[in-house]
DRENNU-620680 format. One record per residue (C-alpha): residue in three letters; z, y, x; residue number from 1. Coordinates in Angstrom, 3 decimals, always signed. Last residue first. Layout:
<atoms>
<atom rest="ala" zz="Z" yy="Y" xx="X" nr="NUM"/>
...
</atoms>
This chain:
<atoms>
<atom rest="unk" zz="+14.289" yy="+0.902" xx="-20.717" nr="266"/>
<atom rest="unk" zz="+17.228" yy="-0.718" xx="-18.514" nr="265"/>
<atom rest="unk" zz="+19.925" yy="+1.662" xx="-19.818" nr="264"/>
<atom rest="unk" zz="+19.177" yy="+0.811" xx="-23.487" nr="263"/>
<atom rest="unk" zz="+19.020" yy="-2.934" xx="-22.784" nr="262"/>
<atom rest="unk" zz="+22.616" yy="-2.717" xx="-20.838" nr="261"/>
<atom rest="unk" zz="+23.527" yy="-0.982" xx="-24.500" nr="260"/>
<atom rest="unk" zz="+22.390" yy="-3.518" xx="-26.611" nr="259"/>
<atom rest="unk" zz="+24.110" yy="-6.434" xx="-24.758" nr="258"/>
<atom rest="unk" zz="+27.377" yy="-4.915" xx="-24.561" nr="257"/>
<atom rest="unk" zz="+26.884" yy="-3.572" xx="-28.414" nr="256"/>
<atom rest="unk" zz="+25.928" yy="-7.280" xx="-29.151" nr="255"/>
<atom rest="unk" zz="+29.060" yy="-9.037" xx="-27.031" nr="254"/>
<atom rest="unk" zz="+31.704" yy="-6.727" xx="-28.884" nr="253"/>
<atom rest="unk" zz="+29.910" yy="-7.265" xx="-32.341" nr="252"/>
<atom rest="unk" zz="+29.697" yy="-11.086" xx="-32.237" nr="251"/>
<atom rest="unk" zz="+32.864" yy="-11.647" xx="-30.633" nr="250"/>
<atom rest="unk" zz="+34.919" yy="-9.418" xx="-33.355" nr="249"/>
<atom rest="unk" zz="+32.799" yy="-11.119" xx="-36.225" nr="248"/>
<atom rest="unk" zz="+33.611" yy="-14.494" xx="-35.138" nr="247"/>
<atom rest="unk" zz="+31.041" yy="-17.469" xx="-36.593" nr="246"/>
<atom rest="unk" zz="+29.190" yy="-14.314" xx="-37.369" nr="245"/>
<atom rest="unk" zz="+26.523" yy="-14.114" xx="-40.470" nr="244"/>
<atom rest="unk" zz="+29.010" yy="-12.863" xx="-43.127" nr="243"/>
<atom rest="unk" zz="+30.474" yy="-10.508" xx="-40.907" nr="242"/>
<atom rest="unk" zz="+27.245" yy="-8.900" xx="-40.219" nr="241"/>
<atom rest="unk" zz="+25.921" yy="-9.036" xx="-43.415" nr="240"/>
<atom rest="unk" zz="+28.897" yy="-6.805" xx="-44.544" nr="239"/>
<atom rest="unk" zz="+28.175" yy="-4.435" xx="-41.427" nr="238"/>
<atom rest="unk" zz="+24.718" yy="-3.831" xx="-42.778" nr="237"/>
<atom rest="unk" zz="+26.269" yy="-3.797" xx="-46.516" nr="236"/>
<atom rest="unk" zz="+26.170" yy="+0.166" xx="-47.249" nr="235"/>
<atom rest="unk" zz="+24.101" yy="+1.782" xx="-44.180" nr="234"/>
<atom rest="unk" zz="+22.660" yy="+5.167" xx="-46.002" nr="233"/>
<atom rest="unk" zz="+26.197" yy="+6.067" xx="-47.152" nr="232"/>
<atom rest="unk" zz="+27.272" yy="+6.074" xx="-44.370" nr="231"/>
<atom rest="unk" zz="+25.191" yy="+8.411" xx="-42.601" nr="230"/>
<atom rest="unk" zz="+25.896" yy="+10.626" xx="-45.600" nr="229"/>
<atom rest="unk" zz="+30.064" yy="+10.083" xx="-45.965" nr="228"/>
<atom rest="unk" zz="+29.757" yy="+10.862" xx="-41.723" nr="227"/>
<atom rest="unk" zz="+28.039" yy="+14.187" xx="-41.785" nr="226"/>
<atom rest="unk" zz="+30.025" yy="+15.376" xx="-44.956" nr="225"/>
<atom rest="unk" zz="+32.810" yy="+14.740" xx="-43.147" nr="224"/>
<atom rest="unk" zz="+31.541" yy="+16.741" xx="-40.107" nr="223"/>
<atom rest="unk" zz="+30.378" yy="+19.433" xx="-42.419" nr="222"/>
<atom rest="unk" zz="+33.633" yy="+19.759" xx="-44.369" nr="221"/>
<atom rest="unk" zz="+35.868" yy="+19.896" xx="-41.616" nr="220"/>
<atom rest="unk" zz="+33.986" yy="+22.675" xx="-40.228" nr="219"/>
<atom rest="unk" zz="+34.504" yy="+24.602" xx="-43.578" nr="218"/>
<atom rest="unk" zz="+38.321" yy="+23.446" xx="-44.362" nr="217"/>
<atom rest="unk" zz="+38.865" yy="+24.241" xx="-41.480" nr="216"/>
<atom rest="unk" zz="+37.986" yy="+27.870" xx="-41.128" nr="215"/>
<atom rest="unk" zz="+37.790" yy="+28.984" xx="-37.679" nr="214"/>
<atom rest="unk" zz="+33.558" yy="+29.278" xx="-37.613" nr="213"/>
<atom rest="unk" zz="+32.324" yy="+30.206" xx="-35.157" nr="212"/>
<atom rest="unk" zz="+34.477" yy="+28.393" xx="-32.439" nr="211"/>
<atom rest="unk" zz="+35.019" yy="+25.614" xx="-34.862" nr="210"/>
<atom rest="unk" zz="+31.282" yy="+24.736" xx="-34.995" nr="209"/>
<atom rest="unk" zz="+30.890" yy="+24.466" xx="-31.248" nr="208"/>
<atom rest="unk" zz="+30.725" yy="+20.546" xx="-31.385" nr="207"/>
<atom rest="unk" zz="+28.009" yy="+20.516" xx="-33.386" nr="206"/>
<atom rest="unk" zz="+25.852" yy="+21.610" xx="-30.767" nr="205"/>
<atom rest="unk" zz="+26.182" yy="+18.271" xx="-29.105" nr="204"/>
<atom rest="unk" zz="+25.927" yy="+18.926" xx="-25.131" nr="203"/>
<atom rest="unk" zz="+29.511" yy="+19.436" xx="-24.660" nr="202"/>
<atom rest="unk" zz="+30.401" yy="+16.243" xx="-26.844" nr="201"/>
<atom rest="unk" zz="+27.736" yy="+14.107" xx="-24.875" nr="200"/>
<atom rest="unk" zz="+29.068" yy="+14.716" xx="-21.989" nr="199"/>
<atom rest="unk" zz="+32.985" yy="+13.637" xx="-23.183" nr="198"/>
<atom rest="unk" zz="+31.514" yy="+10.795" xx="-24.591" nr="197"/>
<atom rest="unk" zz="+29.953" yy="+9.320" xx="-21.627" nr="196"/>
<atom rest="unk" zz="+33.416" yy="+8.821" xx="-20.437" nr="195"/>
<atom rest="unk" zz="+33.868" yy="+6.638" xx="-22.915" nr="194"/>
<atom rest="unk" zz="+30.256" yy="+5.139" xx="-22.862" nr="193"/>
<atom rest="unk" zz="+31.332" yy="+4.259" xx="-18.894" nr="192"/>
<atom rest="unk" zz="+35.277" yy="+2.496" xx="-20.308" nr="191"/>
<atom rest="unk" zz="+33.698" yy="+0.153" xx="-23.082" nr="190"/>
<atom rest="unk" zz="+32.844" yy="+0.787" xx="-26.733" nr="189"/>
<atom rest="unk" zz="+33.144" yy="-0.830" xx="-29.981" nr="188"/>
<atom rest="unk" zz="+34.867" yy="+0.883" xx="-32.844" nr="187"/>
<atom rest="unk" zz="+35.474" yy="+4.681" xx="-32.833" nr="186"/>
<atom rest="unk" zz="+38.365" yy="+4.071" xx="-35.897" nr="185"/>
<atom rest="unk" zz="+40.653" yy="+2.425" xx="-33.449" nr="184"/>
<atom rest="unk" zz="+38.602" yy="+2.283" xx="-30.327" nr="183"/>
<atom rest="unk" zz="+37.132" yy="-1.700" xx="-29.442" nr="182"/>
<atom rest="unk" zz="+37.149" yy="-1.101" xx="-25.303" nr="181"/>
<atom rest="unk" zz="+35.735" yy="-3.861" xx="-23.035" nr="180"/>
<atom rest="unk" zz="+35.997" yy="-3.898" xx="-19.948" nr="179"/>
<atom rest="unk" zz="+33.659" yy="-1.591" xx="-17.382" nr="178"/>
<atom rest="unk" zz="+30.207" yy="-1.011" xx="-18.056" nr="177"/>
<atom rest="unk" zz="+29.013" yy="-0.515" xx="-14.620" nr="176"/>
<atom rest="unk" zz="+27.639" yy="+2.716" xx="-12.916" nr="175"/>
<atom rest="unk" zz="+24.563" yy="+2.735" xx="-11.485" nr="174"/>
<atom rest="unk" zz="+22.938" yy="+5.706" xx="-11.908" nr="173"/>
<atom rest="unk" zz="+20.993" yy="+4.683" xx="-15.295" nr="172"/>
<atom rest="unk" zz="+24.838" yy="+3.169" xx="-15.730" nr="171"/>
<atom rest="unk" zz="+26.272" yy="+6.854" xx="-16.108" nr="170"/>
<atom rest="unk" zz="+22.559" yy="+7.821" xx="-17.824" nr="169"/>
<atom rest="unk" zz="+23.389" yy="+5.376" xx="-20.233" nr="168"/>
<atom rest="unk" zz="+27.177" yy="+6.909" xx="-20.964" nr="167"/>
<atom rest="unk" zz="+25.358" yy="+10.827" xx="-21.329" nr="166"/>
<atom rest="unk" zz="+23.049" yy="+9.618" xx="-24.100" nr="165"/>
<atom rest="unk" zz="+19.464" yy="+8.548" xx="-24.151" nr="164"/>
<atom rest="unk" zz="+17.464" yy="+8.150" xx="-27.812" nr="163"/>
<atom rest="unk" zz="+13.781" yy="+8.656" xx="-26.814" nr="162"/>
<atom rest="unk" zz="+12.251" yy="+9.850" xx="-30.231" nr="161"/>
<atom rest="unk" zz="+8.602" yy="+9.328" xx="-31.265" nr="160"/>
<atom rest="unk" zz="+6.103" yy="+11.863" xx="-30.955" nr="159"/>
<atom rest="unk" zz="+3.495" yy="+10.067" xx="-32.935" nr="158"/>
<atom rest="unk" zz="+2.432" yy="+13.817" xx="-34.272" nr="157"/>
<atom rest="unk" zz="+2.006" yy="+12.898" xx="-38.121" nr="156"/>
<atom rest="unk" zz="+5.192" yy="+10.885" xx="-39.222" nr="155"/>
<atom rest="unk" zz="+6.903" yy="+10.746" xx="-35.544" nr="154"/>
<atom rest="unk" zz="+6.708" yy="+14.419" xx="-35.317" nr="153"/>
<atom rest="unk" zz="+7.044" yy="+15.241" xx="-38.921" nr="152"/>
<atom rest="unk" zz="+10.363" yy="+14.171" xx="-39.457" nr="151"/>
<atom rest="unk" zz="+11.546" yy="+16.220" xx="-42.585" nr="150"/>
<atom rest="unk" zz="+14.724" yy="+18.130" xx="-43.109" nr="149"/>
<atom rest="unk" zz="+14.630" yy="+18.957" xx="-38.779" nr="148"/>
<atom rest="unk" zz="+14.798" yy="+22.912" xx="-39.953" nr="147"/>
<atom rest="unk" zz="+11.416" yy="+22.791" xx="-42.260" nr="146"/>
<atom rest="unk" zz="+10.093" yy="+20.260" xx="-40.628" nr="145"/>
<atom rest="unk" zz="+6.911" yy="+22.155" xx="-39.679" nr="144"/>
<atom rest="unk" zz="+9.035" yy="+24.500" xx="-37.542" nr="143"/>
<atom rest="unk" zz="+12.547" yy="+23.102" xx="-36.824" nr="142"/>
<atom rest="unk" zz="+10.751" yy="+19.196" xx="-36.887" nr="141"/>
<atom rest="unk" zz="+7.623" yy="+20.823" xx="-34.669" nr="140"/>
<atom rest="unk" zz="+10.051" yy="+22.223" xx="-32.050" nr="139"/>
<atom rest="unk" zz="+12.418" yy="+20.075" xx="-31.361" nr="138"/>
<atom rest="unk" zz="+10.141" yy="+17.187" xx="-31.064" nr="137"/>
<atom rest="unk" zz="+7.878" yy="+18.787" xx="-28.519" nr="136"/>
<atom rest="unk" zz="+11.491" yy="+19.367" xx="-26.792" nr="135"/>
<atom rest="unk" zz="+12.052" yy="+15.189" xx="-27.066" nr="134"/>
<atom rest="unk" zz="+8.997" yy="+14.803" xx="-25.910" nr="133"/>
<atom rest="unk" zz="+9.318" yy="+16.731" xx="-22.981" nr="132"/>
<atom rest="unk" zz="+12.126" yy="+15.088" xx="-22.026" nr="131"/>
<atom rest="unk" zz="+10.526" yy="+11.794" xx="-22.390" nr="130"/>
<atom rest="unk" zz="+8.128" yy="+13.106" xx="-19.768" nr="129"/>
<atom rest="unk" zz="+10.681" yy="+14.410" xx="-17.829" nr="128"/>
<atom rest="unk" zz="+12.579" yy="+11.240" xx="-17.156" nr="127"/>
<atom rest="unk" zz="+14.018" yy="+12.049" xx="-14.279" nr="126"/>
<atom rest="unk" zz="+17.414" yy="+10.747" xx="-15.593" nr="125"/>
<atom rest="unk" zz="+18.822" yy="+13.676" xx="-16.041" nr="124"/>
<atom rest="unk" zz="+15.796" yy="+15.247" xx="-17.940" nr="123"/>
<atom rest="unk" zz="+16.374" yy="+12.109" xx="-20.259" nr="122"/>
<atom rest="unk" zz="+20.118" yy="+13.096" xx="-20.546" nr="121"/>
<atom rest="unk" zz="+19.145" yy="+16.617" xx="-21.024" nr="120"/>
<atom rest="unk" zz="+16.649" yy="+15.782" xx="-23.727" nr="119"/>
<atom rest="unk" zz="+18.661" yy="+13.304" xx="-25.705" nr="118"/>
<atom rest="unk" zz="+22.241" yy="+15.607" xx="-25.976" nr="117"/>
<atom rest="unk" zz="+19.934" yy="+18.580" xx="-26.470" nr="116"/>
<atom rest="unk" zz="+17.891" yy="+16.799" xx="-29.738" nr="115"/>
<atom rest="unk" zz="+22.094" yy="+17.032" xx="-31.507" nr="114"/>
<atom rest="unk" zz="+20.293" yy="+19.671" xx="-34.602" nr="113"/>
<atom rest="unk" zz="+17.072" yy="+17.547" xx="-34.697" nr="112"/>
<atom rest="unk" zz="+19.788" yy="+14.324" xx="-36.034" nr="111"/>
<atom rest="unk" zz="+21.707" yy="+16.326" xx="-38.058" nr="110"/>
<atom rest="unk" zz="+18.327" yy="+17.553" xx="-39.934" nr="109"/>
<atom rest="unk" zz="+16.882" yy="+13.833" xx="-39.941" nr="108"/>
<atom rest="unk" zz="+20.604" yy="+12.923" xx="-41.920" nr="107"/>
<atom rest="unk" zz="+20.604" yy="+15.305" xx="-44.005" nr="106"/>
<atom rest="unk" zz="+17.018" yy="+14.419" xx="-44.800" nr="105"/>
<atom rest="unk" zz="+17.589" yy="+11.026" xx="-45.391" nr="104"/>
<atom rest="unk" zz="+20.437" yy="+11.507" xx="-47.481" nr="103"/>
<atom rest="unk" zz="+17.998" yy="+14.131" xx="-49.501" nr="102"/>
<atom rest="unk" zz="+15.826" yy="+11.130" xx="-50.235" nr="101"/>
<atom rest="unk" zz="+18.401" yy="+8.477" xx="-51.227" nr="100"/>
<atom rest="unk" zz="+19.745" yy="+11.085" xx="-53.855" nr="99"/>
<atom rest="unk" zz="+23.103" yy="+12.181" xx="-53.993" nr="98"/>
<atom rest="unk" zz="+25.481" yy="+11.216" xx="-57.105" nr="97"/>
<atom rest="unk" zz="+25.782" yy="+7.335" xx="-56.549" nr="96"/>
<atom rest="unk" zz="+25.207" yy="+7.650" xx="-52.834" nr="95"/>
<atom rest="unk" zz="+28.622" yy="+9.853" xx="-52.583" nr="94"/>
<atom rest="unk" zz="+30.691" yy="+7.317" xx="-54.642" nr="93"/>
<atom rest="unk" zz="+29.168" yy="+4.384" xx="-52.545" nr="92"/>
<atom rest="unk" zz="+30.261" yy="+6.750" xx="-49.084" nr="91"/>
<atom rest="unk" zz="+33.968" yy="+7.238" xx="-50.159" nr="90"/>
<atom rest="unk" zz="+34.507" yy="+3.475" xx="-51.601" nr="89"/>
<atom rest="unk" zz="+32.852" yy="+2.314" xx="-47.773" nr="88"/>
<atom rest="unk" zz="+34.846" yy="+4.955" xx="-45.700" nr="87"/>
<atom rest="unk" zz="+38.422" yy="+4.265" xx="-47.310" nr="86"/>
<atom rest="unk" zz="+39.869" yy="+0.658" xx="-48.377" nr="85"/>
<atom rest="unk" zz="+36.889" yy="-1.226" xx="-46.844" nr="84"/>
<atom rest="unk" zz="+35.975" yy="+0.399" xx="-43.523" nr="83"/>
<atom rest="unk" zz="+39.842" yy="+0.998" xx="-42.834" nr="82"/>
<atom rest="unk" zz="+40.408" yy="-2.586" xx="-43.315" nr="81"/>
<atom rest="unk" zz="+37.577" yy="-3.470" xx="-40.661" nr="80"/>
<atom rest="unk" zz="+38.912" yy="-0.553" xx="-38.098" nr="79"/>
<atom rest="unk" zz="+42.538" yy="-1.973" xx="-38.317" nr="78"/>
<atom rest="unk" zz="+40.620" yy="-5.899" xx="-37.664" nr="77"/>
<atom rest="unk" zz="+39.031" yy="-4.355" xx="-34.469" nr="76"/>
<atom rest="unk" zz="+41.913" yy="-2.252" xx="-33.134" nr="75"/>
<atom rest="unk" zz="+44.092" yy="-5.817" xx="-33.610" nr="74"/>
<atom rest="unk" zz="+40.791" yy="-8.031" xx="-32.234" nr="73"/>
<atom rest="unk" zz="+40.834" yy="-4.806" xx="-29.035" nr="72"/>
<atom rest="unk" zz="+45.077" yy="-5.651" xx="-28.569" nr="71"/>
<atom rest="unk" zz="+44.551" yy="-9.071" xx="-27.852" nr="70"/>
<atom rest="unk" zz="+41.139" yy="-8.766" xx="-25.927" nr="69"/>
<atom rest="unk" zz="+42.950" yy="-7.086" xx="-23.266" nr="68"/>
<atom rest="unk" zz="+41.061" yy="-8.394" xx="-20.585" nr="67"/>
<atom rest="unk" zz="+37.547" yy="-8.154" xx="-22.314" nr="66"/>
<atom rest="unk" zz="+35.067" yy="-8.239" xx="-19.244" nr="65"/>
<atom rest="unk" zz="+31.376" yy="-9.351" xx="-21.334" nr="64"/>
<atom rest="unk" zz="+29.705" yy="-12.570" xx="-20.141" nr="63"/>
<atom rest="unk" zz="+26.219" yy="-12.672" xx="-21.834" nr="62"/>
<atom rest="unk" zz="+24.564" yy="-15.448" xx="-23.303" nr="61"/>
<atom rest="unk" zz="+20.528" yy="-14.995" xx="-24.156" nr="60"/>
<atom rest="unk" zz="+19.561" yy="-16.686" xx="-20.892" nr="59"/>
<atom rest="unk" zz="+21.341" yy="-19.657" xx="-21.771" nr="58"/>
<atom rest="unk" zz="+19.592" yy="-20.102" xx="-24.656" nr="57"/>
<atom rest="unk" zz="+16.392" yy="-19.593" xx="-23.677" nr="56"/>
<atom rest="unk" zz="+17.414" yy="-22.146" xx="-20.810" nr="55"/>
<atom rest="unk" zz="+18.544" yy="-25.064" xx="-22.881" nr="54"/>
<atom rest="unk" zz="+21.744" yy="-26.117" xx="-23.042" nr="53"/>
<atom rest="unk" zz="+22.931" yy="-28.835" xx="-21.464" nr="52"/>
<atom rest="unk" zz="+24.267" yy="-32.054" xx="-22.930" nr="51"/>
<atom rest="unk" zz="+27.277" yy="-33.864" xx="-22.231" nr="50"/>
<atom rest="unk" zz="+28.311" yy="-33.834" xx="-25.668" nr="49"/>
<atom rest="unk" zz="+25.613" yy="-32.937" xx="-28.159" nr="48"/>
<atom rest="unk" zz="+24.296" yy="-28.679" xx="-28.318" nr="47"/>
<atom rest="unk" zz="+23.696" yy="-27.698" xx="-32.097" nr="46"/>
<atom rest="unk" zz="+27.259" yy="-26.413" xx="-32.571" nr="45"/>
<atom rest="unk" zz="+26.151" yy="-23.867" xx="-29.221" nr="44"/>
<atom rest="unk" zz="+22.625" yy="-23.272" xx="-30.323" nr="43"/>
<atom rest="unk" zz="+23.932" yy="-21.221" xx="-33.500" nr="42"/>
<atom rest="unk" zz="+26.486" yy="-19.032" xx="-31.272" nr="41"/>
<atom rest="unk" zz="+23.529" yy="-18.485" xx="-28.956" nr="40"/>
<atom rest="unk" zz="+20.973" yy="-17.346" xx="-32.192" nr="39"/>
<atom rest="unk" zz="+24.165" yy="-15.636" xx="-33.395" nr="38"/>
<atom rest="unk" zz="+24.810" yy="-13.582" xx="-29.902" nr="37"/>
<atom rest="unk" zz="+20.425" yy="-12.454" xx="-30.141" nr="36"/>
<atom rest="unk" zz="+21.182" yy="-11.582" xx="-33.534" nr="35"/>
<atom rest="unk" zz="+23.760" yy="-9.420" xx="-32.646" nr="34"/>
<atom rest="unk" zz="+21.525" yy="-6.073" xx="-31.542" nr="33"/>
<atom rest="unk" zz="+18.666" yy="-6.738" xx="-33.632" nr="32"/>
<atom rest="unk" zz="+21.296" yy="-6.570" xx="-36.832" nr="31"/>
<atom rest="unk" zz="+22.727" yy="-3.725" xx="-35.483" nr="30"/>
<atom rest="unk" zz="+19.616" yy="-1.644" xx="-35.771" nr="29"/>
<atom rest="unk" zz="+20.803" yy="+0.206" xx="-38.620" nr="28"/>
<atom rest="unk" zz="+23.925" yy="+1.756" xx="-37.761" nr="27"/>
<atom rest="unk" zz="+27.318" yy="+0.316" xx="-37.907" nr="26"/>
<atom rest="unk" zz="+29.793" yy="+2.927" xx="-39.758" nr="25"/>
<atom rest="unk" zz="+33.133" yy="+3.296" xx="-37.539" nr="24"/>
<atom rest="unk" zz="+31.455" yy="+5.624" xx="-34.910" nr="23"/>
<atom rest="unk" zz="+32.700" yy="+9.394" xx="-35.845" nr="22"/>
<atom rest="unk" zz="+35.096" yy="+8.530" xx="-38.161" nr="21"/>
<atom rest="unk" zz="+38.982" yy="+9.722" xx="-36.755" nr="20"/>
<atom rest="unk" zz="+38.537" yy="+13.404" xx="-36.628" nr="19"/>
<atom rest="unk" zz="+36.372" yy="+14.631" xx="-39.580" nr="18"/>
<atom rest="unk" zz="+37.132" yy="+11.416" xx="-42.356" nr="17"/>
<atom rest="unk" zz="+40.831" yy="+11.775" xx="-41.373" nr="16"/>
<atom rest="unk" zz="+41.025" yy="+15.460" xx="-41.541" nr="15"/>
<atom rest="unk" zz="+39.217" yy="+15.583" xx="-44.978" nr="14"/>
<atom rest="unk" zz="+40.686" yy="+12.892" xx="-47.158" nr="13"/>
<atom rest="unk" zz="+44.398" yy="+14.826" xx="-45.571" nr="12"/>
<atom rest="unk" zz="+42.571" yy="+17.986" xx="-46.568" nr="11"/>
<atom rest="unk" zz="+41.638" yy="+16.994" xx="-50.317" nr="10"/>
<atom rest="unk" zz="+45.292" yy="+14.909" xx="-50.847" nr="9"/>
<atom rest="unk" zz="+46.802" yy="+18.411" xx="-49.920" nr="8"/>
<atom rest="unk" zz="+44.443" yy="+20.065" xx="-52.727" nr="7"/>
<atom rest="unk" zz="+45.537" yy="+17.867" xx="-55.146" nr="6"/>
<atom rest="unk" zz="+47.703" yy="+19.646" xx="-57.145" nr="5"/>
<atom rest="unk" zz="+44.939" yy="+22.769" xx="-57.358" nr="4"/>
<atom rest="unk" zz="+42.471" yy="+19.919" xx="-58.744" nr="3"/>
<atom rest="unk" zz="+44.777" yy="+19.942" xx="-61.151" nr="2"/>
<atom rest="unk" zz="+45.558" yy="+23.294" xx="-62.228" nr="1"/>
</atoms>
């Protein structure tokens, strides 16, 4: 009879956690991607009056277009509460019951299911080779991997993944980042990735769940089940970087920019 009472609470958990979470978890190679801003932030107080910086410095500064910087610091601190008071409590009570070693392989399997959305965008690029290791992929983790569970191409095949989505082949072509956009509850973006998103949705298998299956509760589940796992394998990345950042908001806007023109350049 209870857990009948709070069924409602159940969905609402649900709907929010399916819809709204996609990007609000940092993932673990955020801490290369702003510690280039922190090393600049760090020269900065070190710099006297009237001197100039030095060039590694310098060259590590980037100039990112944030005209409505106002209203991104308001979607910024929303997305910082919500990580506190919802996603992190959900994910640590998840970890405590799930083992570290079947998160991983929740996670590898998600990851081998969306292998279209980084072989067409390396295809699209021309670059076939990368393509065709991201098929070679494919097929040994669904195979050997027992359905993408295990990552056996990278573990005994050195077939390493080539991680291109549909916003870096936008600036592959030549198209510029655009201003800054912090998403309530997507995070940091800017106006190309956004777009990018919409090509990255029709190439993500996942996306198709509802049109098999209608239930919501069921294709609810998996996406917030998708999210509470990836989650719950990044507890305290974004804590460390707040705590590092002279201004969290800067240092995570200007290191996604940064990050992502490196992405497009490789």
């Amino acid at each position: 009879m209870k857990l009948k009472g709070q069924a409602p609470r159940v969905i609402v958990i649900l709907f929010f956690l399916t819809i709204f979470l996609p990007s609000v978890t940092v993932d673990s190679s955020y801490r290369q991607r702003f510690h280039a801003t922190n090393v600049a932030f760090a020269a900065d107080e070190s710099i006297s009056e009237g001197e100039e910086p030095e060039e590694p410095f310098a060259k590590e500064q980037t100039v990112v277009s944030d005209p409505h910087e106002s209203m991104n610091r308001s979607f910024f601190n929303f997305n910082d509460k919500f990580y506190f008071w919802v996603l992190k409590p959900v994910a640590q009570f998840y970890s405590t019951f799930i083992p570290e070693g079947f998160r991983i392989c929740v996670r590898n399997a998600f990851r081998n299911i969306e292998f279209p959305i980084r072989f067409f965008n390396n295809a699209f690029q021309g670059k076939f080779d990368r393509a065709g290791v991201e098929f070679g992929r494919f097929v040994v983790n669904s195979t050997l991997g027992m359905a993408g569970f295990f990552e056996i191409a990278s573990r005994d095949f050195n077939l390493n993944p080539y991680d291109e989505d549909f916003g870096q082949t936008l600036g592959f072509y030549g198209v510029g980042p655009g201003p800054h956009i912090h998403w309530p509850f997507l995070g940091p973006s800017n106006l190309r990735d956004t777009l990018g998103l919409i090509g990255d949705y029709a190439l993500n298998p996942t996306s198709y769940i509802s049109l098999i299956e209608s239930d919501f509760l069921v294709t609810g589940g998996i996406k917030a089940g998708r999210i509470t796992n990836n989650a719950s394998l990044r507890l305290g990345e974004y804590e460390d970087i707040k705590k590092s950042a002279l201004d969290p908001y800067v240092a995570i806007r200007d290191g996604h920019f940064q990050h992502r023109e490196d992405e497009i350049k490789k």
